[in-house]
C-alpha positions in Angstrom: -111.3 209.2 -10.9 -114.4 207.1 -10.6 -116.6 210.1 -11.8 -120.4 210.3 -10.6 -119.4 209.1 -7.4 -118.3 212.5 -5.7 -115.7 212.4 -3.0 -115.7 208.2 -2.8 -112.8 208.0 -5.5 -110.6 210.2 -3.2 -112.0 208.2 0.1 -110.8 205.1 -2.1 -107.5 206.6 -2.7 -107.4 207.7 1.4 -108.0 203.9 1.8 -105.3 202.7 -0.1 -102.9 205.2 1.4 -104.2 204.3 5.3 -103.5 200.2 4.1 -99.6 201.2 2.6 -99.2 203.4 5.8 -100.1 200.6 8.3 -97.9 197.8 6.3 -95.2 200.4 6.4 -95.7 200.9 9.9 -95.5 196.7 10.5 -92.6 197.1 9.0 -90.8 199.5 11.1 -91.9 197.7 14.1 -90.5 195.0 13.0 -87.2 196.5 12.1 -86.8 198.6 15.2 -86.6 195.4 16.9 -83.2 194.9 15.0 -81.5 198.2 15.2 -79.8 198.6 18.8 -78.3 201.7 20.3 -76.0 201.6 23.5 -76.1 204.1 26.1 -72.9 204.5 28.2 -72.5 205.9 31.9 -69.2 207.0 33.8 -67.8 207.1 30.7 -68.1 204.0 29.2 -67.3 201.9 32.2 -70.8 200.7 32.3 -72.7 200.3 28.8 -76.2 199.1 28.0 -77.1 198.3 24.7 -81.4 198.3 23.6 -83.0 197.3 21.1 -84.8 200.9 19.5 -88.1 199.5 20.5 -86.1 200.1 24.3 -86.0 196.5 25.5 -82.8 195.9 26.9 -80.7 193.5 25.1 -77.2 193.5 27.3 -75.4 195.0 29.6 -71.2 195.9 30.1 -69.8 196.5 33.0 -65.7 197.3 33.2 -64.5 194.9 35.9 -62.4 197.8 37.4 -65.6 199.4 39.0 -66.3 196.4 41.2 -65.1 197.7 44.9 -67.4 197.1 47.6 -67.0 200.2 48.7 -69.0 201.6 45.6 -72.0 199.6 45.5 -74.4 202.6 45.3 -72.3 204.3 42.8 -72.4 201.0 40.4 -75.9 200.6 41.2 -76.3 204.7 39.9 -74.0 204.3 36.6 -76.1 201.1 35.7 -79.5 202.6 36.1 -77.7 206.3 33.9 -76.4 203.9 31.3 -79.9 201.9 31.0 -82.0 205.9 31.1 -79.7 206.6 28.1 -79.5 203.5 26.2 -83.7 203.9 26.5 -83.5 208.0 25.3 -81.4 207.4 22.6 -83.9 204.2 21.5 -86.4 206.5 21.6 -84.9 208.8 19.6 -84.2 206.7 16.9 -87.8 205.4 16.8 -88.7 208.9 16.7 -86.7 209.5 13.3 -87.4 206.1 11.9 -91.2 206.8 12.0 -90.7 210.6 11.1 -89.1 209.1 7.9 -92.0 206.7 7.6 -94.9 209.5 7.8 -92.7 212.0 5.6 -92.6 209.2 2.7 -96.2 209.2 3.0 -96.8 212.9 2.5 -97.3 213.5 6.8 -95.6 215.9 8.8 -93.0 214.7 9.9 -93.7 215.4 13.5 -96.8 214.0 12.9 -96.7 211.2 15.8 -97.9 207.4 14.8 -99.8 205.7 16.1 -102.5 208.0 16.9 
């Protein structure tokens, strides 16, 4: 490829490989803003559902947990229901990109952006 100029026909192909990689990468950004994943405390009375990017999108309290008694354990299973809706949006960045880098011939644990 491009013979007489050394090493610049693979930097070309490097190029062109960075570009698909960073459209890709738009891409996925753009689509973890669409997939959500719902985390659940005292199980599944209280629910919080994030968008995989992690921005929290809405949250589900059973009625039945509303005693005023309880106020600091209601405040507790909201916050454990938010932490895990945010994990498991993590997570599922994490594979979505791992996909994305092992399409491109990356590791896959190979963490993007730099």
């Amino acid at each position: 490829m491009l013979k007489g100029l050394g090493g610049l026909g693979d930097m070309a192909g490097m190029m062109k490989k960075a570009q698909e990689m960073q459209t890709k990468m738009a891409e996925m950004q753009d689509e973890l803003n669409n997939v959500m994943v719902t985390g659940e405390a005292g199980a599944g009375l209280v629910k919080a559902t994030a968008s995989a990017k992690g921005d929290l999108k809405a949250l589900d309290i059973d009625p039945s947990i509303f005693n005023g008694d309880d106020k600091e354990v209601v405040e507790d299973l909201i916050l454990a229901a938010i932490k895990d809706a945010q994990a498991k949006a993590a997570q599922k960045a994490q594979d979505e990109m791992g996909k994305l880098t092992e399409g491109l011939g990356l590791p896959k644990d190979m963490k993007l952006p730099f």
